[in-house]
KOLLOFI-27530 format. One line per field, with one value per residue (C-alpha): residue number from 1; residue in three letters; x, y, z. Coordinates in steps of 0.2 Angstrom, whole numbers, always signed. Example, Ala and Ser with C-alpha at 12.3 -4.5 7.8 and 13.67 -1.06 7.14 Angstrom:
2
k: 1 / 2
r: ALA / SER
c1: +62 / +68
c2: -22 / -5
c3: +39 / +36
This chain:
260
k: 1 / 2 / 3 / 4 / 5 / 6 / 7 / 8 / 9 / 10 / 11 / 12 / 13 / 14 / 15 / 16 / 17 / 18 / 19 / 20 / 21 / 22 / 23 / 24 / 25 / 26 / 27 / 28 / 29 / 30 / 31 / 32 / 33 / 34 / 35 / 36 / 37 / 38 / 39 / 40 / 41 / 42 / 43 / 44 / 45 / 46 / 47 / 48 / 49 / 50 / 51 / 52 / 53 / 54 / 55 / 56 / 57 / 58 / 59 / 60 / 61 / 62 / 63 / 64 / 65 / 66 / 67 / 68 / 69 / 70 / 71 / 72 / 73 / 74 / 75 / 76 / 77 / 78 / 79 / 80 / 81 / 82 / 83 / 84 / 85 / 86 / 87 / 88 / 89 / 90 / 91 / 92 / 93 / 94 / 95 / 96 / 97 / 98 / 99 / 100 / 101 / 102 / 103 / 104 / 105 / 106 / 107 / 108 / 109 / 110 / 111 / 112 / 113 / 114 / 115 / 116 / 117 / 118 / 119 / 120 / 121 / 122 / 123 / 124 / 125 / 126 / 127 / 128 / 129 / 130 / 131 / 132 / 133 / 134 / 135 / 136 / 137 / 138 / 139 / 140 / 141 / 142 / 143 / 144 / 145 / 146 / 147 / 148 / 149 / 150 / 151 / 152 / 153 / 154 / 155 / 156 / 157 / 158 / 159 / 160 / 161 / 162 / 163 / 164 / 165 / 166 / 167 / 168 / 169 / 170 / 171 / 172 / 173 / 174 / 175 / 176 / 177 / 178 / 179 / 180 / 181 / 182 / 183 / 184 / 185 / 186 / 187 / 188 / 189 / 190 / 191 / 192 / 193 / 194 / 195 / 196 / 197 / 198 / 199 / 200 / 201 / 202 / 203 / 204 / 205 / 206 / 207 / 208 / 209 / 210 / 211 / 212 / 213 / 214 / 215 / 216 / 217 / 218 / 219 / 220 / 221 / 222 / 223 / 224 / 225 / 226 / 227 / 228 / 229 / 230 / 231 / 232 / 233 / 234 / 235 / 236 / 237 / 238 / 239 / 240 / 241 / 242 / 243 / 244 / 245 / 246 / 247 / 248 / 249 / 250 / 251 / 252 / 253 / 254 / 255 / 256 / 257 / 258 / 259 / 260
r: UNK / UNK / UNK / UNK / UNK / UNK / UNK / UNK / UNK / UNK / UNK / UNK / UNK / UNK / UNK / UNK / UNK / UNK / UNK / UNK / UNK / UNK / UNK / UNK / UNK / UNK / UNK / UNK / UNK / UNK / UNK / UNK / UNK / UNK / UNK / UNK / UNK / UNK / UNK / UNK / UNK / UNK / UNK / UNK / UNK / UNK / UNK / UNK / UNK / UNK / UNK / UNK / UNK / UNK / UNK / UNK / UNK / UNK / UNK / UNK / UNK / UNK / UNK / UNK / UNK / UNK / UNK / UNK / UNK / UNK / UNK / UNK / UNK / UNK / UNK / UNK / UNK / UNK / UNK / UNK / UNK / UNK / UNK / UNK / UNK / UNK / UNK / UNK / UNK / UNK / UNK / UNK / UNK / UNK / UNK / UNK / UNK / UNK / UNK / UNK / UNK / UNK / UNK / UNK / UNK / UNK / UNK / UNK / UNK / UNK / UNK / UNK / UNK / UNK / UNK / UNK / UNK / UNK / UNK / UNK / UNK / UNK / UNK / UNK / UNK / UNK / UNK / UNK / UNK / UNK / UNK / UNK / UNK / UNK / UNK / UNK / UNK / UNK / UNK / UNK / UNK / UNK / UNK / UNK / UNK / UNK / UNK / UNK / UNK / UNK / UNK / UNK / UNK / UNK / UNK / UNK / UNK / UNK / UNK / UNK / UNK / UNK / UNK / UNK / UNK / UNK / UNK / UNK / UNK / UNK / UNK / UNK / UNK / UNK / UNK / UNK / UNK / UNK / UNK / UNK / UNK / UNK / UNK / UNK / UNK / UNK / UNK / UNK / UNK / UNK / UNK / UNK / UNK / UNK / UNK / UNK / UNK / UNK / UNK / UNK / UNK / UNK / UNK / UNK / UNK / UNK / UNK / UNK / UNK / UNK / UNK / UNK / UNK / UNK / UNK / UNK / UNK / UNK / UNK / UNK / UNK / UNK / UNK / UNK / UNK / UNK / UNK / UNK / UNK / UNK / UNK / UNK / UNK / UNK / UNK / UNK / UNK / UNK / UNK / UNK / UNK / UNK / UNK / UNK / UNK / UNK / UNK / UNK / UNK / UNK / UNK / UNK / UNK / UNK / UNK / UNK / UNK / UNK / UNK / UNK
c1: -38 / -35 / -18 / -7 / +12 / +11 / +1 / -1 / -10 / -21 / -27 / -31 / -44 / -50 / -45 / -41 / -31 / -37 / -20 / -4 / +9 / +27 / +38 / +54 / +54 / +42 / +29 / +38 / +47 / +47 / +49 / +36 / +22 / +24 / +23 / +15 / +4 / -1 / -10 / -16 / -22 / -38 / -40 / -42 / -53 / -67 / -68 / -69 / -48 / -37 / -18 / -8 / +12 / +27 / +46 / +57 / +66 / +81 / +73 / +80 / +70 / +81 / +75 / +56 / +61 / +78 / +82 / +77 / +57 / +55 / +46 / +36 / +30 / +26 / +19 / +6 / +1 / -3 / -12 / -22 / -20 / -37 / -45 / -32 / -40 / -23 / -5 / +5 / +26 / +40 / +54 / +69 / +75 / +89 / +95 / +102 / +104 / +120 / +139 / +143 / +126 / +127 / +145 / +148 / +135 / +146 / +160 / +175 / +181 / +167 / +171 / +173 / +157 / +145 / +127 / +121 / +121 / +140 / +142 / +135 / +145 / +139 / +143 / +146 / +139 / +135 / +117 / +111 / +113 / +107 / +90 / +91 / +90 / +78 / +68 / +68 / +66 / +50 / +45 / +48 / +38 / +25 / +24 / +22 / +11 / +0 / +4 / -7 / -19 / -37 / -37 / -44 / -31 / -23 / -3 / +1 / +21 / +27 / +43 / +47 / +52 / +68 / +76 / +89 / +109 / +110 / +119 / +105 / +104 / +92 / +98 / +113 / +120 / +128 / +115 / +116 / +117 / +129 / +143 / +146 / +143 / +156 / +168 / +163 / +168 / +153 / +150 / +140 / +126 / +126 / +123 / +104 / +102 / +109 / +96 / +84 / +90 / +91 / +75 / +67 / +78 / +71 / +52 / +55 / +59 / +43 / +34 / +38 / +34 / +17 / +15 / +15 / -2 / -10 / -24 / -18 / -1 / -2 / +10 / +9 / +21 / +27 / +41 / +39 / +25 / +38 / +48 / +62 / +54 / +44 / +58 / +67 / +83 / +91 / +78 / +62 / +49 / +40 / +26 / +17 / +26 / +21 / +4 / +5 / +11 / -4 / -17 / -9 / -4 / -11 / -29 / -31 / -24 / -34 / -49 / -49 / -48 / -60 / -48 / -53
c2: +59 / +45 / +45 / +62 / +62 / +81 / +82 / +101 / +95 / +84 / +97 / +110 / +97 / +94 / +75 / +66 / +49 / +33 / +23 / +31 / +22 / +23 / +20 / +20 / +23 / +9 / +20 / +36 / +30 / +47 / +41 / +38 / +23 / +28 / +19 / +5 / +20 / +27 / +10 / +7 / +23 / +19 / +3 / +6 / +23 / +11 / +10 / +27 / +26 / +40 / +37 / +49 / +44 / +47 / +43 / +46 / +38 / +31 / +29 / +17 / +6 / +16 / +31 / +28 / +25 / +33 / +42 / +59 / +53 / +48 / +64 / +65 / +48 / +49 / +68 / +59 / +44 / +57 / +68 / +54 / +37 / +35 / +36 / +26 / +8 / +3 / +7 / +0 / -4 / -3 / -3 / -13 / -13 / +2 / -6 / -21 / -10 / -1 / -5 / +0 / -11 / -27 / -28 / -31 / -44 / -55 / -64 / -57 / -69 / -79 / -87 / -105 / -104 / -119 / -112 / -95 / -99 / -101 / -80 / -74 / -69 / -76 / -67 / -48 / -37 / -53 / -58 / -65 / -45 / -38 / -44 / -45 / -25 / -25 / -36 / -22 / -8 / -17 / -21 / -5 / +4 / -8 / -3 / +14 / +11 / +2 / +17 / +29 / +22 / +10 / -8 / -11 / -4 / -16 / -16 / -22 / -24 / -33 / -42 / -34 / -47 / -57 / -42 / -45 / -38 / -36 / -17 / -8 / +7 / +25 / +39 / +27 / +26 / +9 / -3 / -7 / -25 / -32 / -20 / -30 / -46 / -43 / -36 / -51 / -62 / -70 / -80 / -75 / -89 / -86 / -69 / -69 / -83 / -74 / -58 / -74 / -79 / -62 / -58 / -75 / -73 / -54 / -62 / -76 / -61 / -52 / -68 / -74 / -54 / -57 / -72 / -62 / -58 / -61 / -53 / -36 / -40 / -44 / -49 / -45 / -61 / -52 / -64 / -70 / -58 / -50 / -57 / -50 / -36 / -29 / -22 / -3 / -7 / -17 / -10 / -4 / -11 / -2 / +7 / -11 / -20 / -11 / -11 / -32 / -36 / -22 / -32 / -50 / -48 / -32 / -33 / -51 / -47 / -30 / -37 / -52 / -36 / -23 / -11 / -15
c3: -68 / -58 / -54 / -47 / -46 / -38 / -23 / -27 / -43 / -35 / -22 / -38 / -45 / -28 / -27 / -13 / -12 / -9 / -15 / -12 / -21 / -14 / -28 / -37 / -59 / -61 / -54 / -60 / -77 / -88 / -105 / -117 / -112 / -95 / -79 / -70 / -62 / -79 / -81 / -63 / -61 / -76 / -69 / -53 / -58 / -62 / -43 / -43 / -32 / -35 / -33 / -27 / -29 / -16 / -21 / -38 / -49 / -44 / -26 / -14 / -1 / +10 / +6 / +10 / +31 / +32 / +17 / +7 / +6 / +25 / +27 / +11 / +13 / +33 / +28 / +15 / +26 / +41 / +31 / +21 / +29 / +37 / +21 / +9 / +4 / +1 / -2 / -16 / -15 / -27 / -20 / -19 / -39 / -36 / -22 / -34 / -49 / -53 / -52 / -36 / -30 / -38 / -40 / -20 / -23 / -35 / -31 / -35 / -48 / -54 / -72 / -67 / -60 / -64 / -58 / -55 / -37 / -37 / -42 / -25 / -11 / +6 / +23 / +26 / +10 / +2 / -5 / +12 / +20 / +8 / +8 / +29 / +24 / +11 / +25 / +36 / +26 / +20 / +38 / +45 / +30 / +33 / +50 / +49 / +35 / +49 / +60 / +51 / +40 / +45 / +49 / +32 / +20 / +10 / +6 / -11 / -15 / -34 / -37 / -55 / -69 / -74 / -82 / -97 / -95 / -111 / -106 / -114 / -101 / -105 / -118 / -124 / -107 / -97 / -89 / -74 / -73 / -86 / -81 / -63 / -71 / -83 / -71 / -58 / -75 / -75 / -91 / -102 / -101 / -85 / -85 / -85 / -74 / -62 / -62 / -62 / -46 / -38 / -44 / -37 / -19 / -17 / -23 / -8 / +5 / +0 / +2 / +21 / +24 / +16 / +24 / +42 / +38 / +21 / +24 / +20 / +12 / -4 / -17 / -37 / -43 / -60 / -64 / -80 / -88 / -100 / -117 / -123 / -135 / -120 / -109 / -115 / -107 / -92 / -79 / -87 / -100 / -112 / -110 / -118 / -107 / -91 / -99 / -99 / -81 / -75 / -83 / -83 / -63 / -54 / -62 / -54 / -36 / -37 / -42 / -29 / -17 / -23 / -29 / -45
């Protein structure tokens, strides 16, 4: 098995990682088709890498320096940072996702707006802040992921895809997108434009990071893999669709590096 989420597990079949993945419900999504993990893991077993992954669904980029998987996460890069090859990153999605998240984002009355720019807040809890603390809670994890592991490991973050509020959320329940657009009184043909440009303002933060030193940070550009028929709701594609972005935009970046 190439790919663990218990650590316990792993250390029964005697494994030990050389990828740990630190990630929210793209790397843990529990529904049928799986994850990003359940297809990185066989490609990446071709190296002969095991992936052991850190975080939850529903996890923050909070939680993974200040939040409930500080420890887990700095516990699993003590224990085997020397020897990981590299580190992969999903973070960043639940942050925007979910009334009470994207709503503060939006201006509070926005349905003469023009563009999708127009829809944003600017200043305190506006879009601007909010990526100043994704920025640091990217740094900072990058940091200590420098901290404890070699020279040589590699640190490979993804900017997810133009997700569609079209209110789809899991088991019949709200998205998280379209609720806040609705309420912010977005229009409609606006609506998707605007995750478009939240998705391409968090894609540019990741990239002046990567660009400190691109030798070891690496990006996986997923934007725009995914039509319509590949996503399972507002957030998460299907298992085909996870299936696409890994071998359309991981198996590239991974095999430019080795890892695959």
């Amino acid at each position: 098995m190439a790919a663990y989420w218990d650590e316990a597990s792993m250390q029964r079949a005697h494994a030990t990682p050389s990828i740990l993945g630190i990630g929210d419900s793209w790397f843990w999504y529990p529904f049928p088709g799986g994850s990003l993990i359940s297809y990185l893991g066989p490609l990446v077993d071709k190296k002969e890498h095991t992936v052991l992954v850190c975080g939850m669904n529903g996890a923050e980029a909070f939680d993974y320096v200040d939040g409930k998987y500080k420890n887990l996460i700095t516990g699993a890069l003590r224990r085997y940072g020397r020897s990981l090859s590299a580190v992969f990153i999903s973070g960043g999605g639940n942050d925007f996702a979910g009334f009470n998240d994207m709503r503060p984002l939006l201006n509070l009355d926005c349905s003469n707006a023009q563009r999708a720019a127009d829809c944003f807040r600017n200043g305190d809890g506006g879009l601007g802040r909010f990526l100043e603390s994704m920025d640091q809670y990217y740094r900072r994890l990058i940091g200590l992921i420098y901290t404890l592991t070699s020279l040589d490991c590699l640190i490979v973050m993804h900017s997810y895809d133009y997700a569609i509020p079209d209110g789809r959320g899991v088991m019949r329940g709200k998205g998280w997108l379209k609720p806040a657009l609705v309420d912010a009184g977005v229009p409609e043909p606006l609506q998707s434009d605007c995750v478009r440009y939240l998705i391409d303002a968090f894609h540019a933060m990741l990239t002046d990071i990567a660009s400190t030193d691109p030798s070891h940070l690496l990006i996986v550009d997923s934007r725009g893999t995914l039509a319509e028929r590949d996503w399972a709701n507002e957030l998460h594609p299907k298992g085909a669709g996870f299936r696409k972005i890994v071998r359309e935009r991981w198996k590239p970046v991974l095999e430019s590096e080795n890892l695959a």
